[in-house]
PDB file of N, CA, C and O in Angstrom:
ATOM      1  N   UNK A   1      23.945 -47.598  -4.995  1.00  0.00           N
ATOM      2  CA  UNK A   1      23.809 -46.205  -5.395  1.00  0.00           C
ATOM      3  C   UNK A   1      25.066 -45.450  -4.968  1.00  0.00           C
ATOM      4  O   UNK A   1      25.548 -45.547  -3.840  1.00  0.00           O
ATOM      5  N   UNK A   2      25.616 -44.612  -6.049  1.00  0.00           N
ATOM      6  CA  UNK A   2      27.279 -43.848  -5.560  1.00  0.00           C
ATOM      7  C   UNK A   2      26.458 -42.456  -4.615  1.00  0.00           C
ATOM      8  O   UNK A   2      25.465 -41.762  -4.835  1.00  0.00           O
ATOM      9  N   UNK A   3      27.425 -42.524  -3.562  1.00  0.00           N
ATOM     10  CA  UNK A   3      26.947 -41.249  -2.805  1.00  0.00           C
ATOM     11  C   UNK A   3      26.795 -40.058  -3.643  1.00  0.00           C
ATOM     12  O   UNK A   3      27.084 -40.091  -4.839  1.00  0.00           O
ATOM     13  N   UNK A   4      26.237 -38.735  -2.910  1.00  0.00           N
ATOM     14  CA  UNK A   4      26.546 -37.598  -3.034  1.00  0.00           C
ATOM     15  C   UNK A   4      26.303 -36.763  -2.005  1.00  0.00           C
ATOM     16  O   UNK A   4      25.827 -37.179  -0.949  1.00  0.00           O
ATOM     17  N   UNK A   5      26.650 -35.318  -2.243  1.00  0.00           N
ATOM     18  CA  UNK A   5      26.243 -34.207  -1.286  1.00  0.00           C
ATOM     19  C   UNK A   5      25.570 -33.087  -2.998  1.00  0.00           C
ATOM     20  O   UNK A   5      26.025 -32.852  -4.118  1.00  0.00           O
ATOM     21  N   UNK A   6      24.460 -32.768  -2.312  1.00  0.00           N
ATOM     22  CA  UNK A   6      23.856 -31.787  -2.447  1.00  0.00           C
ATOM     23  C   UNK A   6      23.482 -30.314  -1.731  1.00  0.00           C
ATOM     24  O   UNK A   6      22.654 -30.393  -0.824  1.00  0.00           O
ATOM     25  N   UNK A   7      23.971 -29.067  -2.022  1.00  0.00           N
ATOM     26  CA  UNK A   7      24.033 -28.035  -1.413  1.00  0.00           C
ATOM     27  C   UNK A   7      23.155 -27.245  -2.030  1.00  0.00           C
ATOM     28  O   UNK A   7      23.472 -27.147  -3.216  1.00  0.00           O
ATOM     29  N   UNK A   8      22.068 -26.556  -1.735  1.00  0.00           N
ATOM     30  CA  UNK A   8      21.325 -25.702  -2.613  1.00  0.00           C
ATOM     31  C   UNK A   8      20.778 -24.192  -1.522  1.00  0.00           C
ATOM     32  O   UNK A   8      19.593 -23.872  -1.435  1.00  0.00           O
ATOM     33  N   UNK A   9      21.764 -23.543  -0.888  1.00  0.00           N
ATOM     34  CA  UNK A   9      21.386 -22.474  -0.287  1.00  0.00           C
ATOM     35  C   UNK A   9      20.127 -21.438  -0.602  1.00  0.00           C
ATOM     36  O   UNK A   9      20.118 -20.841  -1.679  1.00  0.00           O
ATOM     37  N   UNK A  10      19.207 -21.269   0.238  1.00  0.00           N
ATOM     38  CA  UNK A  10      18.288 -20.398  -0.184  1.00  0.00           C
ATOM     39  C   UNK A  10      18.059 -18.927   0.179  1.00  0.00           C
ATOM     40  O   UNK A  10      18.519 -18.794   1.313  1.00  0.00           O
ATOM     41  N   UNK A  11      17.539 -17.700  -0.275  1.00  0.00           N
ATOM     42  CA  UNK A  11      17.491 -16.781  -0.118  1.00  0.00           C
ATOM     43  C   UNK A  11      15.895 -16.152  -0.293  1.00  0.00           C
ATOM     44  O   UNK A  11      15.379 -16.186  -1.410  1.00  0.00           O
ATOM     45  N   UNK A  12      15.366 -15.744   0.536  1.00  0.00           N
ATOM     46  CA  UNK A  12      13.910 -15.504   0.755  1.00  0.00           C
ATOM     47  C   UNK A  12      13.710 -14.054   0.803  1.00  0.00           C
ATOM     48  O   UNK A  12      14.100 -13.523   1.843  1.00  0.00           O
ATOM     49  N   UNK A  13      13.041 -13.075  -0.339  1.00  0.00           N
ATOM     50  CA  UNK A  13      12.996 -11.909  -0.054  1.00  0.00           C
ATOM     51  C   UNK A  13      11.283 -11.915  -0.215  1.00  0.00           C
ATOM     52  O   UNK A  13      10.361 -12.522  -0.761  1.00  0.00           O
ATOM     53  N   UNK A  14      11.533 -10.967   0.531  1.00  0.00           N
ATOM     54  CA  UNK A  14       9.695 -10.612   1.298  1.00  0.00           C
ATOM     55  C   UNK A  14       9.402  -9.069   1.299  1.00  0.00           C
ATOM     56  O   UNK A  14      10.343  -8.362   1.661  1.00  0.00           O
ATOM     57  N   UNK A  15       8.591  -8.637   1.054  1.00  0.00           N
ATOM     58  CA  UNK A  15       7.926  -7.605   1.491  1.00  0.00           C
ATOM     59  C   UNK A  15       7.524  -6.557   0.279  1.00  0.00           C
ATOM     60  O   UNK A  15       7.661  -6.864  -0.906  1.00  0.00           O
ATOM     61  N   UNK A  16       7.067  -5.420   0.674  1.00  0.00           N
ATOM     62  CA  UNK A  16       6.664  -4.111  -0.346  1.00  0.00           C
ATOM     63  C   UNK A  16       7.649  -3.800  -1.707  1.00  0.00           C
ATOM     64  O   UNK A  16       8.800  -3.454  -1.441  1.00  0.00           O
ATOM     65  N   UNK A  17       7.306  -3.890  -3.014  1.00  0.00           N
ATOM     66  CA  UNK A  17       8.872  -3.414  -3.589  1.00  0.00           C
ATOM     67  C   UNK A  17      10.182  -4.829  -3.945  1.00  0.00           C
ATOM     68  O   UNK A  17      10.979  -4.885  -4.881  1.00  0.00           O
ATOM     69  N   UNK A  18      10.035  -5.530  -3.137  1.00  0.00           N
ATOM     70  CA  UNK A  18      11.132  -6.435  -3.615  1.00  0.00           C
ATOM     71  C   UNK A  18      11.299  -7.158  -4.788  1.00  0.00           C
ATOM     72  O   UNK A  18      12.402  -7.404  -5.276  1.00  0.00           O
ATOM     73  N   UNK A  19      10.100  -7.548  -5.311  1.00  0.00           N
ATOM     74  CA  UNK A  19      10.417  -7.586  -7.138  1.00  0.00           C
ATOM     75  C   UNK A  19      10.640  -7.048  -7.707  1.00  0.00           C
ATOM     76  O   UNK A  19      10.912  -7.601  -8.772  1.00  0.00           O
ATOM     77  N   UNK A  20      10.777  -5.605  -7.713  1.00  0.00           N
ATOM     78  CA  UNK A  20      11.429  -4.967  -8.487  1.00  0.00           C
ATOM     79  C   UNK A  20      12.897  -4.826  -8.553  1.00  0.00           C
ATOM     80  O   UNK A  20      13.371  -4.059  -9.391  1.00  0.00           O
ATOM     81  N   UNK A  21      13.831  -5.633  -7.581  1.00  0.00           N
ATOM     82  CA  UNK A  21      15.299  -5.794  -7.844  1.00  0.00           C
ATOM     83  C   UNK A  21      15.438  -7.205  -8.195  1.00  0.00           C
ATOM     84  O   UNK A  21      16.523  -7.738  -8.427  1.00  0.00           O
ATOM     85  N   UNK A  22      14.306  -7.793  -8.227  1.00  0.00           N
ATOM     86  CA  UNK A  22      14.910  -8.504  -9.551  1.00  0.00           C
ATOM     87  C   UNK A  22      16.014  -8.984 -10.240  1.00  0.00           C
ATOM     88  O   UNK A  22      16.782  -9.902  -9.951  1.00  0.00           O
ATOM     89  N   UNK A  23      15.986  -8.259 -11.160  1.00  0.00           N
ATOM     90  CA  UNK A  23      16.963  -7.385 -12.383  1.00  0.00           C
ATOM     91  C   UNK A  23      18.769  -7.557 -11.293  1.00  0.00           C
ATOM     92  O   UNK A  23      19.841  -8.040 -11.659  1.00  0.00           O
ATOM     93  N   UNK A  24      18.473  -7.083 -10.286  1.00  0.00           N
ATOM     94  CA  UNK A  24      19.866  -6.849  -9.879  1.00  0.00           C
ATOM     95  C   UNK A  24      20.426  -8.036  -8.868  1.00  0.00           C
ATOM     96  O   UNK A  24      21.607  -8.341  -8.701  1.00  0.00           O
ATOM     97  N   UNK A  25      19.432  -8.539  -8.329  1.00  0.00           N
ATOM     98  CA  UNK A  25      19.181 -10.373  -7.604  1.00  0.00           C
ATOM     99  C   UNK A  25      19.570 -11.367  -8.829  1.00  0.00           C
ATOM    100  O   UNK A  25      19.939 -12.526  -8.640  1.00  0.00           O
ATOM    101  N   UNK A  26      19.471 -10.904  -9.814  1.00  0.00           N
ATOM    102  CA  UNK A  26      20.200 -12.016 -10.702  1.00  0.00           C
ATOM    103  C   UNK A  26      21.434 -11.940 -11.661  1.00  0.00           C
ATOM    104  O   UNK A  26      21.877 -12.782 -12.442  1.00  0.00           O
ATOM    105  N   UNK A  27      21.800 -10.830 -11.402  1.00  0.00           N
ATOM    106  CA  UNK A  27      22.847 -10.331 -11.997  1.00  0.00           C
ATOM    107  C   UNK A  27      24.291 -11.231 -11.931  1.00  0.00           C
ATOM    108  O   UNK A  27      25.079 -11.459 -12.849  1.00  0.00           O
ATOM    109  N   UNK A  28      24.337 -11.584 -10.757  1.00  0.00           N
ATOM    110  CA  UNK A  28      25.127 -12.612 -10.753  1.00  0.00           C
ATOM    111  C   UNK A  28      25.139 -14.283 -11.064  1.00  0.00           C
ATOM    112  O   UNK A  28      25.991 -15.084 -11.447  1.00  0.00           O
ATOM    113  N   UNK A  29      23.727 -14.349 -10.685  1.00  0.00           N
ATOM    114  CA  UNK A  29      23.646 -15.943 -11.244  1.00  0.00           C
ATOM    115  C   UNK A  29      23.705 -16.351 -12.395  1.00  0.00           C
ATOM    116  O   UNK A  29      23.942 -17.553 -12.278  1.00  0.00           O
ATOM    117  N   UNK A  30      23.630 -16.070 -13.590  1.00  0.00           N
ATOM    118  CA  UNK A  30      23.478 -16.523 -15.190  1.00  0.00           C
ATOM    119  C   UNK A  30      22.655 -15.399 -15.918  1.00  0.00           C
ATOM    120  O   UNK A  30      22.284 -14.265 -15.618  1.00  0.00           O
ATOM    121  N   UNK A  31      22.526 -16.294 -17.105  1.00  0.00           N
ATOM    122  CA  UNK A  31      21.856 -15.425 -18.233  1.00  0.00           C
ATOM    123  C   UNK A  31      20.787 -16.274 -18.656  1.00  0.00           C
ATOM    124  O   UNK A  31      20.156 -15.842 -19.621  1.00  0.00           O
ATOM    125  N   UNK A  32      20.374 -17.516 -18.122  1.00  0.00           N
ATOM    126  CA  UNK A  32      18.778 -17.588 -18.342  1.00  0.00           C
ATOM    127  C   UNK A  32      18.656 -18.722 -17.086  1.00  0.00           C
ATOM    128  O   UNK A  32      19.312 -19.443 -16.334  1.00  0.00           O
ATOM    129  N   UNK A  33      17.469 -18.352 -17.416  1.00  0.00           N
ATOM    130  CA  UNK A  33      16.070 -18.892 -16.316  1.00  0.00           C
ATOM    131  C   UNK A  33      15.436 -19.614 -16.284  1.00  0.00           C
ATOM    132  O   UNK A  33      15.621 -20.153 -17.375  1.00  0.00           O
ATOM    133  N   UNK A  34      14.427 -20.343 -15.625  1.00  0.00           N
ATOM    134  CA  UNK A  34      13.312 -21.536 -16.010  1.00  0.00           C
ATOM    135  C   UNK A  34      12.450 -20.578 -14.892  1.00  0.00           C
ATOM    136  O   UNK A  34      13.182 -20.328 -13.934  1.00  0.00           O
ATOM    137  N   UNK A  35      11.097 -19.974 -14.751  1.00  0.00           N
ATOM    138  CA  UNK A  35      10.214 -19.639 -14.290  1.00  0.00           C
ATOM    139  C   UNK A  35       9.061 -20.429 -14.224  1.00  0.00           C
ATOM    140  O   UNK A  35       8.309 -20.358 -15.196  1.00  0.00           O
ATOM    141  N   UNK A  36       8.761 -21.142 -13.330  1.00  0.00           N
ATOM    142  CA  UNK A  36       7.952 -21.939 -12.858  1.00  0.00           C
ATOM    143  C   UNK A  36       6.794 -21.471 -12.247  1.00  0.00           C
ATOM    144  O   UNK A  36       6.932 -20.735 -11.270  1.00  0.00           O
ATOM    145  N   UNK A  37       5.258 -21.868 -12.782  1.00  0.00           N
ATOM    146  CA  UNK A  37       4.141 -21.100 -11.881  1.00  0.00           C
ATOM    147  C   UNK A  37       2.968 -22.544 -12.203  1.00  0.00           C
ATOM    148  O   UNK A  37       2.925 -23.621 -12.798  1.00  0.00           O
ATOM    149  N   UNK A  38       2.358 -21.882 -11.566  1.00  0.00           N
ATOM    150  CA  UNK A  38       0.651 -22.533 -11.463  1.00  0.00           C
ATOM    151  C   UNK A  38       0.246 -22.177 -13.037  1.00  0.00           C
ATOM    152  O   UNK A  38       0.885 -21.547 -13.880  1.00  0.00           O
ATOM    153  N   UNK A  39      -0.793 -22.690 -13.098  1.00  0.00           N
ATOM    154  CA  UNK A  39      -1.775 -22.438 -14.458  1.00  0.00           C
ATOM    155  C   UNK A  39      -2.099 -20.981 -14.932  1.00  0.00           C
ATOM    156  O   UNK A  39      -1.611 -20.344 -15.865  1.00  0.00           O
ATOM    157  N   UNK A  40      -3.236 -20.572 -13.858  1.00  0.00           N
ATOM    158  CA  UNK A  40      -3.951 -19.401 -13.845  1.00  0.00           C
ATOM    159  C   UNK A  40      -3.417 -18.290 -13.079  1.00  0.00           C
ATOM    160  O   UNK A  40      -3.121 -17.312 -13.767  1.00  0.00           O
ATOM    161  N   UNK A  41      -3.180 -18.173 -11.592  1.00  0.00           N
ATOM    162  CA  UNK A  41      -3.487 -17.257 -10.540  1.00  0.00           C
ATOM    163  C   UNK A  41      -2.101 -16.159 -11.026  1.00  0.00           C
ATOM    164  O   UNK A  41      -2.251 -14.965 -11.288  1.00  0.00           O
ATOM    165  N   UNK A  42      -0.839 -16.869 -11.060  1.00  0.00           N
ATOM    166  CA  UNK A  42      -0.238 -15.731 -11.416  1.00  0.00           C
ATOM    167  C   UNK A  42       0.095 -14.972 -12.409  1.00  0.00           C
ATOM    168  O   UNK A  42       1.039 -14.187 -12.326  1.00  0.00           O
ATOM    169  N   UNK A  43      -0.664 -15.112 -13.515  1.00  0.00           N
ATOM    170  CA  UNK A  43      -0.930 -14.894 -14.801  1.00  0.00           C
ATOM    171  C   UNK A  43      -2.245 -13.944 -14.459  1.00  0.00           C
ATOM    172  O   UNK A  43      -2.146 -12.816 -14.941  1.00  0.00           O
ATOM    173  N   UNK A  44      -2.857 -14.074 -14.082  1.00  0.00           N
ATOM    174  CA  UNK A  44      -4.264 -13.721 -13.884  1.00  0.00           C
ATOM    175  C   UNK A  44      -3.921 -12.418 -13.186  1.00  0.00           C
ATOM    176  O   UNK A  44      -4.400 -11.402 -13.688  1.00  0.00           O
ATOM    177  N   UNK A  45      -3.007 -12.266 -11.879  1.00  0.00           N
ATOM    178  CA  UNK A  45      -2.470 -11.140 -10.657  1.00  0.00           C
ATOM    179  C   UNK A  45      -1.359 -10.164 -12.085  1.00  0.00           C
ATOM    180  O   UNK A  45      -0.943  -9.114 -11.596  1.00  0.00           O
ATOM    181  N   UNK A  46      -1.046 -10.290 -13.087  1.00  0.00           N
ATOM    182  CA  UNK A  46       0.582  -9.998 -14.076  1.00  0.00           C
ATOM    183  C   UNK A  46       1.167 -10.289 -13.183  1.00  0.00           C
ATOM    184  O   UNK A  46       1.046  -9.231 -12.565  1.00  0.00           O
ATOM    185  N   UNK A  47       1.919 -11.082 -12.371  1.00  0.00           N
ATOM    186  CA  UNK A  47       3.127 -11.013 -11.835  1.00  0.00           C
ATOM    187  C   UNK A  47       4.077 -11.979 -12.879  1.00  0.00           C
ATOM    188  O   UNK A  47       5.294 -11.962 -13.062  1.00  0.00           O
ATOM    189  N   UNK A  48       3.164 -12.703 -13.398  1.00  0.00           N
ATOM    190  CA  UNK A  48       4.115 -13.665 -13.921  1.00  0.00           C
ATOM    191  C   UNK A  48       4.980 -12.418 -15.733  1.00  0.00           C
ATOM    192  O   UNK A  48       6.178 -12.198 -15.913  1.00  0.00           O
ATOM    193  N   UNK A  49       4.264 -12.123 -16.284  1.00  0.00           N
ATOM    194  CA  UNK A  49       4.526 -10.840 -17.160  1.00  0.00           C
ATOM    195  C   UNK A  49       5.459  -9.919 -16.546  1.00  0.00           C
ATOM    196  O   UNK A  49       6.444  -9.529 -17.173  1.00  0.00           O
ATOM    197  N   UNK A  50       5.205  -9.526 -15.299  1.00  0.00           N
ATOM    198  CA  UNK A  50       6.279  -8.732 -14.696  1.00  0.00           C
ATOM    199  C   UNK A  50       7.387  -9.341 -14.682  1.00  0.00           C
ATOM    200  O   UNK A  50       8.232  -8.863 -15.438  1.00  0.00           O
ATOM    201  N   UNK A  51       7.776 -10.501 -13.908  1.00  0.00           N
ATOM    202  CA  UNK A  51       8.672 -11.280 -13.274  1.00  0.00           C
ATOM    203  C   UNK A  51       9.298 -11.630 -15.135  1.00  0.00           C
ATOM    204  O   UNK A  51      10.518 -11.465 -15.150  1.00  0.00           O
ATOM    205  N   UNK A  52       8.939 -11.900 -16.073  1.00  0.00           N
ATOM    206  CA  UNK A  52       9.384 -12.202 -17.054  1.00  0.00           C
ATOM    207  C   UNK A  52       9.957 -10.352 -18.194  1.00  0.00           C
ATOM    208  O   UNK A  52      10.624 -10.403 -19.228  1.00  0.00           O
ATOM    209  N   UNK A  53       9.593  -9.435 -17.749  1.00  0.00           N
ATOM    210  CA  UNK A  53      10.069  -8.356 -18.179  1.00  0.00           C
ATOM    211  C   UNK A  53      11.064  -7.786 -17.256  1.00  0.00           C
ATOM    212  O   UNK A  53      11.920  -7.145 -17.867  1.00  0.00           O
ATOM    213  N   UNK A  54      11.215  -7.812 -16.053  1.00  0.00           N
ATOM    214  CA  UNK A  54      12.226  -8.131 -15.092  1.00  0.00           C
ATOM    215  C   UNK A  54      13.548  -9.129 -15.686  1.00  0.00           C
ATOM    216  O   UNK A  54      14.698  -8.702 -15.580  1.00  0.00           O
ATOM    217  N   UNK A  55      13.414  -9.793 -15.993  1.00  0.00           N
ATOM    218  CA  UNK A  55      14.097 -10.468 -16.026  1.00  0.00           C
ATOM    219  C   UNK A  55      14.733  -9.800 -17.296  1.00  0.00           C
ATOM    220  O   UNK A  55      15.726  -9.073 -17.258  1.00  0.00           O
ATOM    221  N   UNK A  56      13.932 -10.189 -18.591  1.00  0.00           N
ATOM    222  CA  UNK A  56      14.122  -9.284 -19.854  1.00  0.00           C
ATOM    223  C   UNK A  56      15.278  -8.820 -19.970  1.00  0.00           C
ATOM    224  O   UNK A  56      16.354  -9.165 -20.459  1.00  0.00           O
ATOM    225  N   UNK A  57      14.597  -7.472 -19.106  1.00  0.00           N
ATOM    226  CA  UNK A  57      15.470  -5.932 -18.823  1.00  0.00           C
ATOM    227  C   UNK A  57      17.038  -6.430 -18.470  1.00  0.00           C
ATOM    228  O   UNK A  57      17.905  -6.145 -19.296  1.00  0.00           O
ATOM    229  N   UNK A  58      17.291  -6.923 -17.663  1.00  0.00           N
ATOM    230  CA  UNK A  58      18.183  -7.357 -17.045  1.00  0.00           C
ATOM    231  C   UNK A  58      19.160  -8.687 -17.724  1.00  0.00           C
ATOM    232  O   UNK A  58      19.853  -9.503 -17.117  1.00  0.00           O
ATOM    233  N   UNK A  59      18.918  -8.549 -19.180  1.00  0.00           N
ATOM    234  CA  UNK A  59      19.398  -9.531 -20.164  1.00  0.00           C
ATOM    235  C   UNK A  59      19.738 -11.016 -19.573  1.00  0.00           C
ATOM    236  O   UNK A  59      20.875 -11.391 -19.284  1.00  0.00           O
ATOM    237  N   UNK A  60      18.887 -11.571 -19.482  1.00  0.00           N
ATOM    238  CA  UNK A  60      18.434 -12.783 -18.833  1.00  0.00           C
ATOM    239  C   UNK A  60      17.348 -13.785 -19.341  1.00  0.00           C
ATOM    240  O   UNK A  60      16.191 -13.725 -18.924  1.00  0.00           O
ATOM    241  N   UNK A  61      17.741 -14.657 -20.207  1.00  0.00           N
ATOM    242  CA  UNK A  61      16.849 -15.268 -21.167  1.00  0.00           C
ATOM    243  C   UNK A  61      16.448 -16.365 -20.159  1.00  0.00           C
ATOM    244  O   UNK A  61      17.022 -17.185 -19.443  1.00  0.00           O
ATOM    245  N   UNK A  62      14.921 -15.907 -20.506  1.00  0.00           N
ATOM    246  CA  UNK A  62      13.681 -16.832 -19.669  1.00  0.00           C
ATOM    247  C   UNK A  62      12.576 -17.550 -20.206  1.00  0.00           C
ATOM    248  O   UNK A  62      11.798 -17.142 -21.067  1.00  0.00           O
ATOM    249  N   UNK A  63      12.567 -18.838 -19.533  1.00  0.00           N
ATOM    250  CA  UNK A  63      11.485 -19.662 -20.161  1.00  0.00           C
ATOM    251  C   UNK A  63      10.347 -20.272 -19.214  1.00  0.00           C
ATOM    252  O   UNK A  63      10.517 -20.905 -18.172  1.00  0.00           O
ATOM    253  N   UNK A  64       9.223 -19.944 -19.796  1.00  0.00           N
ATOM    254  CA  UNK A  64       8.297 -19.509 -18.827  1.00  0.00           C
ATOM    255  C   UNK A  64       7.725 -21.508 -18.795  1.00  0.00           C
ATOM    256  O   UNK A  64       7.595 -22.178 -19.820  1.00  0.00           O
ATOM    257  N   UNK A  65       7.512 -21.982 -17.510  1.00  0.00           N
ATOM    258  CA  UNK A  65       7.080 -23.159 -17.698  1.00  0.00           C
ATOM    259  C   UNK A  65       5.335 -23.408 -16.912  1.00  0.00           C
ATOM    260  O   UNK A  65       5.309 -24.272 -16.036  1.00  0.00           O
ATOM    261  N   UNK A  66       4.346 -22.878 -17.139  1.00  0.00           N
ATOM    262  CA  UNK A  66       2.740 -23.054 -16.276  1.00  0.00           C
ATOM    263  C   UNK A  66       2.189 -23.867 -16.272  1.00  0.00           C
ATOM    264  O   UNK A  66       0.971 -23.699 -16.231  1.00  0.00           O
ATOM    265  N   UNK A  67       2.757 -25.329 -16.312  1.00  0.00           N
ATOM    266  CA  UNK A  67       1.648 -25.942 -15.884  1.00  0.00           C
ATOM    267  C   UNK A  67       1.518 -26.533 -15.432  1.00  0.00           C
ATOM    268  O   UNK A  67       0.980 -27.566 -15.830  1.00  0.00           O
ATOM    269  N   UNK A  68       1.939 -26.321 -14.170  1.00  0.00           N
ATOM    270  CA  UNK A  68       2.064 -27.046 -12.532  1.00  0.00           C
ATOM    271  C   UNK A  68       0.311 -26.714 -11.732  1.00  0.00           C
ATOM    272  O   UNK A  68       0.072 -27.098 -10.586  1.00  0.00           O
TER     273      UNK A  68
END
């Protein structure tokens, strides 16, 4: 097997309000997405509708994948 290094830094935002920057948290990374969820629960809460009009707004083509 040829070596490698893999680097994948993470960034964890938490609290009241923080989905709504969104829009400006991705501004720098690209122009589309893969959104990954469960079946039901976050569909069921809209976050997943939010998180995909978020994105939207913020001209960022997203593809929603549920069925984990």
């Amino acid at each position: 097997m040829q070596s490698f290094t893999y680097y994948m830094p993470v960034e964890i935002f938490f609290g009241q309000g923080e989905l709504e920057k969104l829009g400006s948290l991705t501004e720098n990374l690209g122009k589309k997405a893969l959104l990954v969820t469960g079946k039901k629960s976050m569909k069921k809460l809209g976050i997943t509708d939010k998180v995909m009009k978020l994105l939207e707004s913020s001209s960022v083509e997203a593809i929603l994948y549920d069925n984990i």
